[in-house]
MIKESE-91422 format. One line per 10 residues: number of its first residue (from 1); their letters; for each residue x, y, z of N, C-alpha, C. Coordinates in steps of 0.05 Angstrom, whole numbers, m for minus. Atoms other than C-alpha are relative to their C-alpha. Example, Ala and Ser with C-alpha at 12.3 -4.5 7.8 and 13.67 -1.06 7.14 Angstrom:
% MIKESE-91422
1	AS	18,m24,0,246,m90,156,18,24,0 | m16,m24,m1,273,m21,143,m15,22,14
END
This chain:
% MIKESE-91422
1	XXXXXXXXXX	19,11,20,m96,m2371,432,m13,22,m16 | 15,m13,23,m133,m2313,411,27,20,m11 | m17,m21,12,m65,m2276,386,8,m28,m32 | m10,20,20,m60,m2346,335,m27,1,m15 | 22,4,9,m133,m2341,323,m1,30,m18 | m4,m29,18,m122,m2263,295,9,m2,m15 | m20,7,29,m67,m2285,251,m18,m18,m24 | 1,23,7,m97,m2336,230,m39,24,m26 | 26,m11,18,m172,m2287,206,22,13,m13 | m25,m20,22,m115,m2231,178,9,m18,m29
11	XXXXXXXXXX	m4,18,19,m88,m2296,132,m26,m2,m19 | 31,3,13,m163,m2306,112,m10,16,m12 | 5,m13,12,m179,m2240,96,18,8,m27 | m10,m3,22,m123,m2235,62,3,m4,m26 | 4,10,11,m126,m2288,22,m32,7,m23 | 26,m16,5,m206,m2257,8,15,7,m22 | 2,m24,20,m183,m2191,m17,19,m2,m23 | m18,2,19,m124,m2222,m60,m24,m13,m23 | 16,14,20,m179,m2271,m98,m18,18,m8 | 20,m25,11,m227,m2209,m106,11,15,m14
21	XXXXXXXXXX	m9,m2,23,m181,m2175,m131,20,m10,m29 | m1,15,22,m153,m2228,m182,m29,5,m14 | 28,m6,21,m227,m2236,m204,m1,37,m12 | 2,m27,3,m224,m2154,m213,10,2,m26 | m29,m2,15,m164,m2163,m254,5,m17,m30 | 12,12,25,m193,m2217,m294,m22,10,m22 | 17,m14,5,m248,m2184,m308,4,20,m16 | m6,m34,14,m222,m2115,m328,24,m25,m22 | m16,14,27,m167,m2160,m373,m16,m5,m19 | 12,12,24,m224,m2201,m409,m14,26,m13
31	XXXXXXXXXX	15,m25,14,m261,m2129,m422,28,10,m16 | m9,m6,16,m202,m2102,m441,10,m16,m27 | m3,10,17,m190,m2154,m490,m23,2,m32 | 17,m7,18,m253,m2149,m517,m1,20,m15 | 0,m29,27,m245,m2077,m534,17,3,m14 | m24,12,19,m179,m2092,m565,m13,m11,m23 | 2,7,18,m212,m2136,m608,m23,5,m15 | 15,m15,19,m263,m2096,m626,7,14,m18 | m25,m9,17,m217,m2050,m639,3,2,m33 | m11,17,26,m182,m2093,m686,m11,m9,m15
41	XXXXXXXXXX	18,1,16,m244,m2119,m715,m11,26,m24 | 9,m24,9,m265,m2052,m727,26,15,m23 | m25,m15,16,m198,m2027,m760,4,m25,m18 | 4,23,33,m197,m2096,m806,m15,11,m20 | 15,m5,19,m260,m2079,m834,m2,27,m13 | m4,m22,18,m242,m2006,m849,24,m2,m26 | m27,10,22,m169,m2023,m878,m9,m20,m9 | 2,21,19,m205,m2085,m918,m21,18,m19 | 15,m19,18,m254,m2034,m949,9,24,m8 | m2,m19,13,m219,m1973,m952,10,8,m24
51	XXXXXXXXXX	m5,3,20,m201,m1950,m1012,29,6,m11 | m34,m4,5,m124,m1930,m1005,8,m25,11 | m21,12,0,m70,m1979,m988,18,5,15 | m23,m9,m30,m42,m1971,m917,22,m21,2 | m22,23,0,31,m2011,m920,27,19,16 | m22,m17,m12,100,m2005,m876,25,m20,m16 | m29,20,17,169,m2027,m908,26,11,29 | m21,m3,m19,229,m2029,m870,21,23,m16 | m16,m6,22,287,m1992,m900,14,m5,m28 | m8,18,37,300,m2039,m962,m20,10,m11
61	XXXXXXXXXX	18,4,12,235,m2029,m979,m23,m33,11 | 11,17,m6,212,m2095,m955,m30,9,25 | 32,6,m10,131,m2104,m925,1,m12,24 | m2,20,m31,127,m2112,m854,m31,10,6 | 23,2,m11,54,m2088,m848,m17,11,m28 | 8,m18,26,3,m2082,m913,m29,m4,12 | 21,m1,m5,m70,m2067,m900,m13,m24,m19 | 20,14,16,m125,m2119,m924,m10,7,m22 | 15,m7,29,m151,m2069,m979,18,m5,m20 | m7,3,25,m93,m2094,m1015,m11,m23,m16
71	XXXXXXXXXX	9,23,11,m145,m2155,m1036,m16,18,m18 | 17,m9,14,m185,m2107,m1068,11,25,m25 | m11,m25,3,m140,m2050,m1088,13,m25,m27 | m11,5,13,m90,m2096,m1121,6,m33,m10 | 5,22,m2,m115,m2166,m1118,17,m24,22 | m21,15,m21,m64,m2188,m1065,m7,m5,25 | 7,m9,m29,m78,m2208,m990,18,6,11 | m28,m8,m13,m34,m2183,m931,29,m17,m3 | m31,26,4,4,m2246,m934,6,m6,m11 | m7,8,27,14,m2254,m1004,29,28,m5
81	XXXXXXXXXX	m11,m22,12,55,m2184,m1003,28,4,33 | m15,m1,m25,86,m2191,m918,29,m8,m10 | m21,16,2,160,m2202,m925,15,0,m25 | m3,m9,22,168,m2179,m991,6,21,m5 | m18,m36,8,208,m2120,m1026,m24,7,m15 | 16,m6,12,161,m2078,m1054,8,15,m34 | m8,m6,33,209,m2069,m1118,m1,m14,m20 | 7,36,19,188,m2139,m1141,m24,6,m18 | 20,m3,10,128,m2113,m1158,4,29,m15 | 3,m25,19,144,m2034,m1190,14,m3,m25
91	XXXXXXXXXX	m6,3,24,152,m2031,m1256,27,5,m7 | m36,m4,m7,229,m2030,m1280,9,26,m5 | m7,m28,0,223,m1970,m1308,m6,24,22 | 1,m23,m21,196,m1927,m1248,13,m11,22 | m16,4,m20,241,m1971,m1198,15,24,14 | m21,m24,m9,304,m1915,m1197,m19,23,1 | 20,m25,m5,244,m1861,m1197,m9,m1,33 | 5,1,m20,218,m1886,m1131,22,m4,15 | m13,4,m17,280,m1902,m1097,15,18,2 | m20,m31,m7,316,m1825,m1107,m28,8,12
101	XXXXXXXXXX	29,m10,m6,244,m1809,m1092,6,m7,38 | 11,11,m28,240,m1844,m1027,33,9,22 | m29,m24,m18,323,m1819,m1002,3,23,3 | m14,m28,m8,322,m1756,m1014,m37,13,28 | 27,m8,m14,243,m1759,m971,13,m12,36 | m9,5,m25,285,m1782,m913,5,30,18 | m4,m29,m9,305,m1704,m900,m23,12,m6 | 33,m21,9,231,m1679,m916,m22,m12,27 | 19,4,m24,187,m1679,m852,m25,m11,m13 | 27,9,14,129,m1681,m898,m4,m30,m18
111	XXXXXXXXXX	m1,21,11,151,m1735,m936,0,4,m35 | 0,m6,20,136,m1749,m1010,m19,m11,m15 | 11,9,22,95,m1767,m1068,4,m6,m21 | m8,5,24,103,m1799,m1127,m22,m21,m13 | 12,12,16,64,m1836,m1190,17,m23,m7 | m20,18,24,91,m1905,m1216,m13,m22,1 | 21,20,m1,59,m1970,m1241,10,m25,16 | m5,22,m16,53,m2030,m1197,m9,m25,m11 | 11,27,13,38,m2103,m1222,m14,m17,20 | 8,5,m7,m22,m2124,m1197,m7,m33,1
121	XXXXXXXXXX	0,33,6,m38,m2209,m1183,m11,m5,m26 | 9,9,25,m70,m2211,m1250,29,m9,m12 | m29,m2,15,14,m2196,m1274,m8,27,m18 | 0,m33,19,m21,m2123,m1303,12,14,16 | m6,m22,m4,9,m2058,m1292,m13,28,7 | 28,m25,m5,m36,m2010,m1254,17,27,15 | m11,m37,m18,m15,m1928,m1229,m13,2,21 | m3,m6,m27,m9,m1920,m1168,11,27,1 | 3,m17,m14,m8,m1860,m1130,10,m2,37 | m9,0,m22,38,m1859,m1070,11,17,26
131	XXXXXXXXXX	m11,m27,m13,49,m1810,m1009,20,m22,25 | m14,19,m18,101,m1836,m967,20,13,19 | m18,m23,m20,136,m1812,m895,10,m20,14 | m15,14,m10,194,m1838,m873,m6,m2,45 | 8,14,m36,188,m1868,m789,35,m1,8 | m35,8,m17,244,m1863,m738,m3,m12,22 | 0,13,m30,256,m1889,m667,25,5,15 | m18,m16,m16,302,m1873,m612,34,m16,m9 | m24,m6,13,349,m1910,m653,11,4,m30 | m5,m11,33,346,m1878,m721,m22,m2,m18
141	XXXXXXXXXX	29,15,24,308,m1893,m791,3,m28,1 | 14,30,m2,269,m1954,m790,m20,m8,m26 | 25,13,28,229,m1952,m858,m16,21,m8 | 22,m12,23,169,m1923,m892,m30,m7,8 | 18,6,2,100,m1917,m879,m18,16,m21 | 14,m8,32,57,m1906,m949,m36,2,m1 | 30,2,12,m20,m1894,m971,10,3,m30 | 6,2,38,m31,m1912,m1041,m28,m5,m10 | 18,m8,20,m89,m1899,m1089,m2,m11,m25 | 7,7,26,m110,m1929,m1152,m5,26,m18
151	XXXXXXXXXX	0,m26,m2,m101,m1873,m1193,m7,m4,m41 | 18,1,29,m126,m1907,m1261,m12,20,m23 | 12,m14,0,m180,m1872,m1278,9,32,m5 | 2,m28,2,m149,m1805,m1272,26,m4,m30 | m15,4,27,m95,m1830,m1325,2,0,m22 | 12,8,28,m130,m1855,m1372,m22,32,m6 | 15,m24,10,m173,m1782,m1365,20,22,m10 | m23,m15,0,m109,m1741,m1366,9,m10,m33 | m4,3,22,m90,m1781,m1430,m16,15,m22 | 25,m6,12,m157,m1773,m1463,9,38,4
161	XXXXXXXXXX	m2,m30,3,m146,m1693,m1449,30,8,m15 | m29,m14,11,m76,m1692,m1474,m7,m10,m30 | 14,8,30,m105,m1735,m1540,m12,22,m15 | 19,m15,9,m159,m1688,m1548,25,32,m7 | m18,m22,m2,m109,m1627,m1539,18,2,m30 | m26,3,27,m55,m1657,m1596,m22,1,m26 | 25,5,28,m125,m1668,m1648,m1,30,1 | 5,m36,15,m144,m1596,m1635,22,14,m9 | m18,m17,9,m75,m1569,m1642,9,m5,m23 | m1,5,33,m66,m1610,m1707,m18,15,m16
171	XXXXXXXXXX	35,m17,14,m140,m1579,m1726,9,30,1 | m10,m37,4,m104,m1500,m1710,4,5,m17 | m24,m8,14,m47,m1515,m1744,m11,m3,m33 | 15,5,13,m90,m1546,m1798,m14,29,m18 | 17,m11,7,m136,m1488,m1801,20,43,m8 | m14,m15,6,m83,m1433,m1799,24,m6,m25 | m18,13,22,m46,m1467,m1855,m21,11,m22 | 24,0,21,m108,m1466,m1894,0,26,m9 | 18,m19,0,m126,m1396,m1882,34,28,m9 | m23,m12,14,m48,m1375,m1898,4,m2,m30
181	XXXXXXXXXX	4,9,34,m59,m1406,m1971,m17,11,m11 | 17,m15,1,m116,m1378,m1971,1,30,m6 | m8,m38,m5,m86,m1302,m1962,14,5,m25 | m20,0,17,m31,m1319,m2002,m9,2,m32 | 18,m6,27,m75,m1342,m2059,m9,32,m13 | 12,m30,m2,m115,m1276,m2052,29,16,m6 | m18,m22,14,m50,m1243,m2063,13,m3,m26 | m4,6,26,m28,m1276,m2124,m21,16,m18 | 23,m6,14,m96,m1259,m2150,6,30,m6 | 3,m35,m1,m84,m1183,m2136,28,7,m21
191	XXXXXXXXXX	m23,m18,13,m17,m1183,m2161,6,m4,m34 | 10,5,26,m42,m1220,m2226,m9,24,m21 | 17,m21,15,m92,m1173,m2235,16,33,m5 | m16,m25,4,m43,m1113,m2226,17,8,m14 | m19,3,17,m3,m1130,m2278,m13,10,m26 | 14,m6,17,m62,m1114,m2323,m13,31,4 | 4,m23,4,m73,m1044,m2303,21,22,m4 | m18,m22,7,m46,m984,m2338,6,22,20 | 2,m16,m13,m66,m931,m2288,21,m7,25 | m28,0,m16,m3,m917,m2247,m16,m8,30
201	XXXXXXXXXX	14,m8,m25,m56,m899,m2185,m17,m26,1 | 22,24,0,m104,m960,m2198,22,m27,6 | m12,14,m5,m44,m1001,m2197,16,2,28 | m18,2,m26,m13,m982,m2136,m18,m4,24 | 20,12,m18,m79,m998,m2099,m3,m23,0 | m7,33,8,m68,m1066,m2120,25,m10,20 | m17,4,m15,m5,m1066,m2092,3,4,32 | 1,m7,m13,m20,m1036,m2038,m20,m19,25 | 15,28,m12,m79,m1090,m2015,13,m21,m3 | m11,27,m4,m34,m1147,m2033,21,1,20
211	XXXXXXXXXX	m14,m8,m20,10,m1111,m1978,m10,m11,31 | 16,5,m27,m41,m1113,m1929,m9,m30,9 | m2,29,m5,m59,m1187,m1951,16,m16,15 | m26,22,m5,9,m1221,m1939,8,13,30 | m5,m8,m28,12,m1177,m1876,m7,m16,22 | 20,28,m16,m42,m1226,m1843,7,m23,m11 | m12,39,8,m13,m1289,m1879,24,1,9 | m30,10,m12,57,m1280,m1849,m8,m4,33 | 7,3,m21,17,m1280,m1785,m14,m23,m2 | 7,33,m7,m13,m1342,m1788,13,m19,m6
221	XXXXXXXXXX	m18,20,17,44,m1376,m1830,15,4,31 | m9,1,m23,78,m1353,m1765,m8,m15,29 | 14,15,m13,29,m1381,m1718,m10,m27,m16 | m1,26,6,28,m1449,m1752,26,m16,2 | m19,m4,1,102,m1449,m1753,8,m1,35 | m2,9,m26,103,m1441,m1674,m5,m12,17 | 2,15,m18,111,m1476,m1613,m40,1,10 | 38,m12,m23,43,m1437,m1579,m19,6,m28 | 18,m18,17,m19,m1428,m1624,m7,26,19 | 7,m20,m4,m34,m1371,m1580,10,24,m8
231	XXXXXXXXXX	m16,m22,22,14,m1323,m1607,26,3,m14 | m22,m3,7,71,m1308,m1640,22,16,14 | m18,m12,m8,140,m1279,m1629,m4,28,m20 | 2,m21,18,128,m1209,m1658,9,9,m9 | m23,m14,4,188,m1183,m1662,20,m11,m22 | m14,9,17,214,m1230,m1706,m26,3,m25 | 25,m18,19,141,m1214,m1747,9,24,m13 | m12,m22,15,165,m1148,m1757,28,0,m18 | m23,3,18,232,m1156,m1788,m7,m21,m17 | 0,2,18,207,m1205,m1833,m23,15,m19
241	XXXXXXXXXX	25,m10,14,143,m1161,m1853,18,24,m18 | m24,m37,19,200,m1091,m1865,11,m15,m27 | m27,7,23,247,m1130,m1910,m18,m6,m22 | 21,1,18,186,m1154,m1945,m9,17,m20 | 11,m22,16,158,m1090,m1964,23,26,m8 | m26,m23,2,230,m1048,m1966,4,m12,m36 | m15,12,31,246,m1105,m2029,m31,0,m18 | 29,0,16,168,m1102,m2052,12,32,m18 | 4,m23,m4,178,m1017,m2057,25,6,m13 | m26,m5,8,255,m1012,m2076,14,m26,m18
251	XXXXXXXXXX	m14,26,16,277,m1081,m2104,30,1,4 | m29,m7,m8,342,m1054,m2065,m2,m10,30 | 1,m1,m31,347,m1076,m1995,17,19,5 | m16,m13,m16,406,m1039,m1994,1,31,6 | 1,m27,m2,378,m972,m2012,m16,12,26 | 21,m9,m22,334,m964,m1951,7,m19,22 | m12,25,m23,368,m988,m1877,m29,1,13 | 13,7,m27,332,m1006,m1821,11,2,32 | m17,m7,m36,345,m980,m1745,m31,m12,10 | 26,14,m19,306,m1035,m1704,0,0,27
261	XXXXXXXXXX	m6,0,m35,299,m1025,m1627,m22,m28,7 | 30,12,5,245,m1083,m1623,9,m25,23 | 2,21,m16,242,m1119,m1552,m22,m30,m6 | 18,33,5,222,m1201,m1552,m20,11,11 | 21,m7,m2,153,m1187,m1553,m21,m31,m17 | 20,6,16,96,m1240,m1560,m28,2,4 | 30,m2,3,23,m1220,m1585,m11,m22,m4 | 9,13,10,m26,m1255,m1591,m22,m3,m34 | 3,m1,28,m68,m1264,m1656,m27,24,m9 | 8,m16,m2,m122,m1216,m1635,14,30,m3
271	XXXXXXXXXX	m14,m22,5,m72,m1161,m1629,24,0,m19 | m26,6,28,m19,m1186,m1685,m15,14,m22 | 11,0,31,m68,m1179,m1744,0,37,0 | m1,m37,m6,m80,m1098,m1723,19,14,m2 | m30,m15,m1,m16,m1085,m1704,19,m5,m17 | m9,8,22,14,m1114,m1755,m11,14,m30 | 12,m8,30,m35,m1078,m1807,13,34,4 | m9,m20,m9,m13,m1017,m1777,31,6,m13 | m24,3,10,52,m1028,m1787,7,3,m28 | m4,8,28,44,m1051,m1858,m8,27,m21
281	XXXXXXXXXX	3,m20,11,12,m981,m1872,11,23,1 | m16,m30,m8,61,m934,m1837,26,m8,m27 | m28,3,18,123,m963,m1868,0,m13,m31 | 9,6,39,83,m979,m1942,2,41,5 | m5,m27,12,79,m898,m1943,19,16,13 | m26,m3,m1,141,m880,m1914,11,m12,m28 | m8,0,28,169,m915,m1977,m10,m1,m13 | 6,m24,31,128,m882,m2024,4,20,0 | 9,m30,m5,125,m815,m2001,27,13,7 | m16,m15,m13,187,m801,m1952,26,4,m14
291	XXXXXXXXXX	m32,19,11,249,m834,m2002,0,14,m32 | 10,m1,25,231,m797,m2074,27,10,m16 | m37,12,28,282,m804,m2136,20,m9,19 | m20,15,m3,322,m858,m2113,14,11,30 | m13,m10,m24,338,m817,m2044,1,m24,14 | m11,15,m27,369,m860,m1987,m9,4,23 | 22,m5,m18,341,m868,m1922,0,m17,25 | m1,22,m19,327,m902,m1852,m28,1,1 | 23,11,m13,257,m940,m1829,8,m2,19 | 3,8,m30,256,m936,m1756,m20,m13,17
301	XXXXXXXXXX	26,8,m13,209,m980,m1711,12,m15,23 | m11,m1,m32,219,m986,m1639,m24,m19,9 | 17,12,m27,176,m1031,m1584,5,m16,15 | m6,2,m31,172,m1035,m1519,m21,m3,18 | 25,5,m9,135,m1066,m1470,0,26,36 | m2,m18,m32,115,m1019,m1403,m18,m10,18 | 18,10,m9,82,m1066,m1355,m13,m3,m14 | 29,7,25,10,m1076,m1391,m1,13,m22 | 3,m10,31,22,m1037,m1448,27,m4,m21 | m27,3,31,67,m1029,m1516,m4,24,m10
311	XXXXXXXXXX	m12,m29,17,101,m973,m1543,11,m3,m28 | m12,4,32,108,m975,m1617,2,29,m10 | m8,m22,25,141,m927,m1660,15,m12,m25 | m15,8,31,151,m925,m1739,5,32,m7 | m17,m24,21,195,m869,m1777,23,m8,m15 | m15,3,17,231,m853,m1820,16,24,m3 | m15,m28,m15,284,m793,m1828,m5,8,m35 | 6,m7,35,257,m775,m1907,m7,28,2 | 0,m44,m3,226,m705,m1926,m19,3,19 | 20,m13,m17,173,m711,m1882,m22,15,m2
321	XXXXXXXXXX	25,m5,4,111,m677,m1876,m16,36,25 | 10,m24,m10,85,m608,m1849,m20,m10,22 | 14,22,m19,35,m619,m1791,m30,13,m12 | 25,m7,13,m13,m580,m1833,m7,m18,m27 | 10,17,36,m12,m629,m1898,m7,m36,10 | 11,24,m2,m19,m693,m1856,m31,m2,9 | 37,1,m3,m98,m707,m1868,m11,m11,21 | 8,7,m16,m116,m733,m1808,m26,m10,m9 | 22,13,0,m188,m738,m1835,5,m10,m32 | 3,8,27,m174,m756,m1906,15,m28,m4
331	XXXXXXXXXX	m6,27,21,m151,m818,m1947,23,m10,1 | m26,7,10,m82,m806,m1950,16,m13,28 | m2,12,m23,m38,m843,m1917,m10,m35,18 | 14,26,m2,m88,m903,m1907,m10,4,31 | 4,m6,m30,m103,m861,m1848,m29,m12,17 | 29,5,m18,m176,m882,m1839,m3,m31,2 | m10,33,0,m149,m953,m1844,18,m2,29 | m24,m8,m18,m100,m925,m1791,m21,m6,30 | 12,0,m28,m145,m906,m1736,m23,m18,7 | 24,32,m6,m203,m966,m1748,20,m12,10
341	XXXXXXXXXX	m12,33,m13,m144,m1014,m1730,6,15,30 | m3,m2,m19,m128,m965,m1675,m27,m3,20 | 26,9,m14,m199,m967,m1647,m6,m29,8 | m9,22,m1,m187,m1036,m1654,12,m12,29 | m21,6,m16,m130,m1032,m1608,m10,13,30 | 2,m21,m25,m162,m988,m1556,23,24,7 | m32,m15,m3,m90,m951,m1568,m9,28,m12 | 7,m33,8,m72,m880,m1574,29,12,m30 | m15,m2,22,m31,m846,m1634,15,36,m1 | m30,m26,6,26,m787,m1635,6,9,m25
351	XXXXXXXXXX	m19,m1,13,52,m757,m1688,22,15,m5 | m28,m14,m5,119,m721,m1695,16,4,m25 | m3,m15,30,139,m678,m1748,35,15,8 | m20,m13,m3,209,m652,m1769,21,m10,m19 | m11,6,16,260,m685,m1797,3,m33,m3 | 21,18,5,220,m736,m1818,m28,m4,19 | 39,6,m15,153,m765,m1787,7,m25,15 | m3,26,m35,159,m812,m1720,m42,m10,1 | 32,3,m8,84,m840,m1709,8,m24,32 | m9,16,m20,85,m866,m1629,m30,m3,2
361	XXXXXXXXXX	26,18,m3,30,m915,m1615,2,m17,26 | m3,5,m25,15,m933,m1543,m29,m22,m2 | 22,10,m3,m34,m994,m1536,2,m27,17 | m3,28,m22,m45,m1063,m1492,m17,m24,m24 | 3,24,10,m53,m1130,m1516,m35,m6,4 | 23,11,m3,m120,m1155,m1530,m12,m29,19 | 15,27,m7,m168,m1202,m1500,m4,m22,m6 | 11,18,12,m184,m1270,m1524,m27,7,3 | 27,m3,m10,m257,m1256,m1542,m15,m34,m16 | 17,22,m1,m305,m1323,m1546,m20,6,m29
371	XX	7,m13,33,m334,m1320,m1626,m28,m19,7 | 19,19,1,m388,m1378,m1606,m14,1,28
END
C-alpha cells in the first residue's frame, strides 16, 4: 500500500510542477507577445512618420514589404502598393535607367543610388531619390531592399541654380559683346582720326593705340565666343593677334614668317588682357624696328607652361639691338608700358641680344580678384 500511495503523490506532484510550469510558459509567452507588439507598434509609428520610404521587391521588382510612410511620402498605403511591380509606377523614361541601375548593383556590396520620377496617387510625377541593396539567402538573390526620399525640393533648387547660372552667362556673354564693340569702336575712331594726321610720328601713335585697343577686343570677342567665360584658349589668341599686326605693319603676310612653339594654354581674363598687351608691344616693335627696307624676317614666340608658371618668349632674328641702346628706362620700345603690365603680372623679364632680340618672360596666372 504505501509503495501505490508514493506513486500515486510522485503522479500529483508531477502533475503540480507540469501546470506551474505551463502557467510560467503562458505567462512569459503573453509578455513576450506584448513586447512584440510593442515592438511593432513602436516600428509602425516610426515607418508611418518617417520621412524616407522603407520598401522590399522581390527580384522582378515586385513589393513584398512597403513601409506606412508611403501614405505620406507618396499618397499610397502599404496595401495599395503590396504585390505590385514597382515599374507601374516609374516614369517610362527612367524605367531602363533603374533597371541597368539595379543589375549591375547586384555585384556592388554597397549597393546603389539613383534619381528617377515616380507617379504619385494624385497620377503626378514626383523625384525620388533611391539607395538600394540587393538581399541574398542561403539560396541566392531574393530581391531588393530600398530607402527613398522625396527629393523635390532639392530639384526644383538645383533648377533655379542652373536658371540663374544660364541668365548670368547670357548677362557675360552679353556684357563682353558689348564691351568688344565697344573697343572695336574706339578703334575705328583712332584709325579715323589717323588718317588725318600728317606727322609720320603723330601718326604712328595712332596706330600704335589702335594696336593695343583691338589687342583687348580680340580678348573678349574670344571670351564671348567660348565655351568657359573664365578664360580663353590663348594660344589660339596669339596666332590670331601676330597675323593681325604682321598684315597691320607689312600688308604682306608673306614677307614676315612666324616660328610658333605655343603650348594649349588657357588664361584667364585677368592675365590675358596683360599678357596679351605685352605681346602686342614686343612684336608691334619688332616690326618696325628689326625688318627695315622691305628686309625679310622671322617673329618668334614660344609658351610654355612649368607647373604654376609660363614661359613666354617673343623674337625676332632682325638687326637687333646693342644691350647698350635698349632704354630700359626710356619710352622706346613702349617699354614703360612693358614693365607696368609686367608688375601687373608679378612676372620677371630677360633680355637677349645678338642676332636679333629674344625677350623671355617668366610669370603665373593671376587671381580672380572680387571688384565689389
Amino acid at each position: 500500500m504505501w509503495g501505490v500511495g508514493i506513486i500515486v503523490t510522485l503522479v500529483i506532484l508531477r502533475q503540480v510542477i507540469s501546470l506551474n510550469e505551463i502557467r510560467k510558459a503562458q505567462i512569459t509567452l503573453k509578455r513576450n507577445k506584448e513586447i512584440i507588439s510593442q515592438r511593432k507598434a513602436q516600428l509602425d509609428f516610426i515607418t508611418s512618420n518617417m520621412l524616407d520610404l522603407i520598401s522590399e521587391s522581390d527580384e522582378k521588382g515586385v513589393y513584398k514589404y512597403v513601409s506606412p510612410s508611403s501614405k505620406q511620402l507618396l499618397g499610397y498605403s502599404s496595401e495599395d502598393l503590396l504585390g505590385k511591380s514597382m515599374y507601374d509606377f516609374i516614369h517610362p523614361d527612367d524605367s531602363e535607367k533603374v533597371i541597368e541601375s539595379l543589375k549591375e548593383s547586384q555585384g556592388i556590396a554597397e549597393g546603389m543610388r539613383i534619381e528617377y520620377r515616380y507617379k504619385n496617387a494624385d497620377g503626378n510625377y514626383v523625384w525620388l531619390e533611391t539607395t538600394g541593396k540587393p538581399v541574398f539567402d542561403e539560396n541566392g538573390f531574393r530581391g531588393f531592399i530600398y530607402s527613398s526620399r522625396d527629393i523635390r525640393d532639392q530639384k526644383k533648387a538645383a533648377e533655379f541654380v542652373k536658371k540663374s547660372l544660364k541668365e548670368k552667362e547670357a548677362l557675360l556673354r552679353e556684357i563682353h559683346h558689348r564691351v568688344n564693340n565697344n573697343l572695336q569702336i574706339i578703334s575705328s575712331l583712332l584709325s579715323l582720326q589717323s588718317d588725318n594726321v600728317v606727322d609720320e610720328r603723330d601718326h604712328e601713335l595712332f596706330v600704335e593705340s589702335q594696336n593695343r585697343v583691338r589687342s583687348m577686343a580680340m580678348i573678349h570677342e574670344k571670351l564671348y565666343q567660348s565655351d568657359s567665360l573664365n578664360s580663353i584658349n590663348f594660344s589660339d589668341y596669339i596666332e590670331t593677334l601676330l597675323n593681325s599686326l604682321i598684315y597691320d605693319y607689312t600688308k604682306d603676310l608673306g614677307h614676315i614668317k612666324l616660328d610658333l612653339d605655343i603650348e594649349e594654354v588657357d588664361l584667364n581674363i585677368e592675365t590675358s588682357v596683360p599678357c596679351g598687351l605685352i605681346i602686342n608691344e614686343l612684336v608691334s616693335n619688332a616690326l618696325k624696328h628689326a625688318f627695315p627696307n622691305g628686309r625679310t624676317g622671322k617673329i618668334m614666340v614660344k609658351l610654355h607652361q612649368d607647373i604654376d608658371q609660363f614661359i613666354l618668349e617673343v623674337g625676332d632674328d632682325g638687326i637687333g639691338y646693342s644691350e647698350e641702346e635698349v632704354p630700359e628706362n626710356g619710352k622706346k620700345l613702349g617699354f614703360n608700358l612693358v614693365k607696368s603690365l609686367l608688375q601687373q603680372l608679378d612676372g620677371s623679364m630677360e633680355i637677349q641680344h645678338g642676332n636679333g632680340t629674344v625677350y623671355r618672360i617668366v610669370f603665373s596666372e593671376l587671381k580672380y580678384q572680387k571688384r565689389f
